[in-house]
C-alpha positions in Angstrom: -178.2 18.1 -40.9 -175.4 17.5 -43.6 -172.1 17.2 -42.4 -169.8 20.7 -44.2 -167.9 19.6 -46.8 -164.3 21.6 -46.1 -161.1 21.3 -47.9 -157.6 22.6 -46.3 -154.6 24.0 -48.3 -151.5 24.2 -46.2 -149.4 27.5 -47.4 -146.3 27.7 -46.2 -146.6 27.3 -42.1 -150.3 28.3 -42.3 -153.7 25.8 -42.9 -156.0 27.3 -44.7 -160.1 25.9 -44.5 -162.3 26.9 -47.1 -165.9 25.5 -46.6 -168.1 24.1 -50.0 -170.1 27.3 -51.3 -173.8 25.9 -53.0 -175.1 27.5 -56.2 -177.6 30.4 -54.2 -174.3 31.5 -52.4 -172.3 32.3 -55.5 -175.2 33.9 -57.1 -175.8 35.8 -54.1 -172.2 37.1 -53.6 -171.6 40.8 -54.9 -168.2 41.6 -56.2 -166.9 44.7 -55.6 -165.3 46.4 -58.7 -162.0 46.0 -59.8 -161.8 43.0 -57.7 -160.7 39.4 -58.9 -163.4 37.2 -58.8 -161.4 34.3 -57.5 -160.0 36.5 -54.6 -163.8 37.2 -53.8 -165.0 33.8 -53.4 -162.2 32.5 -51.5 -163.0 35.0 -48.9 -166.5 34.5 -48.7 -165.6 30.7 -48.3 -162.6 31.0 -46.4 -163.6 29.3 -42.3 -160.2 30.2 -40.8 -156.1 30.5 -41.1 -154.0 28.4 -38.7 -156.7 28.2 -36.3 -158.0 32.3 -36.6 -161.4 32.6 -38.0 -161.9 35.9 -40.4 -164.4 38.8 -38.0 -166.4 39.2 -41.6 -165.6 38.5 -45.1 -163.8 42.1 -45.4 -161.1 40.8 -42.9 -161.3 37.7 -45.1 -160.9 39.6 -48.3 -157.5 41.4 -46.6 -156.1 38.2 -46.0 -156.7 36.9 -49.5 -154.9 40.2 -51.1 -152.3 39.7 -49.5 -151.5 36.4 -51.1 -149.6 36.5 -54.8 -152.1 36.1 -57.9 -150.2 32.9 -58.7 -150.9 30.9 -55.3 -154.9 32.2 -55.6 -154.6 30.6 -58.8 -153.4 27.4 -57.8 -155.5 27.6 -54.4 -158.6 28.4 -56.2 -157.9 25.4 -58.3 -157.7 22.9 -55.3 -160.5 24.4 -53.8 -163.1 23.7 -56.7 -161.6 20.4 -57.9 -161.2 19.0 -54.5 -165.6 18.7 -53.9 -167.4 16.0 -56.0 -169.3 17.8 -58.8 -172.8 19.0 -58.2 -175.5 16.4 -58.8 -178.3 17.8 -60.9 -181.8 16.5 -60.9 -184.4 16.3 -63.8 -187.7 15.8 -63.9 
């Protein structure tokens, strides 16, 4: 089995751990409307805060709005840059 690629964002006195989300997980995801999209997909990939894992990904999405648009802009940025891009294979 392949070892889960996690990346951790420390905010303020809290460690946040988002796992690596593969293609059929984003395509699978339905955002609710009026939602940000980047909000969304942190939640679904987010494994805990300061040691507290998230009950489902609606606790998960209450912990995300509470966080300024500016930080989930920056974190959102970490968390996709930080994971080697996605190898693609051709026939």
């Amino acid at each position: 089995m392949e070892k889960l690629e996690q990346v951790e964002v420390k905010l303020l006195n809290y460690t946040f751990r988002f796992r690596r989300m593969r293609w059929m997980e984003d395509a699978a995801i339905v955002f609710p409307p009026r939602s940000n999209p980047q909000r969304v997909l942190l939640a679904y990939a987010l494994l805990e805060v300061a040691g507290l894992q998230p009950k489902n990904t609606e606790e998960a999405i209450r912990v995300m709005e509470s966080i300024p648009a500016a930080i989930i802009d920056r974190v959102f940025k970490i968390w996709k840059g930080s994971f080697p891009p996605a190898r693609k294979f051709t026939t």
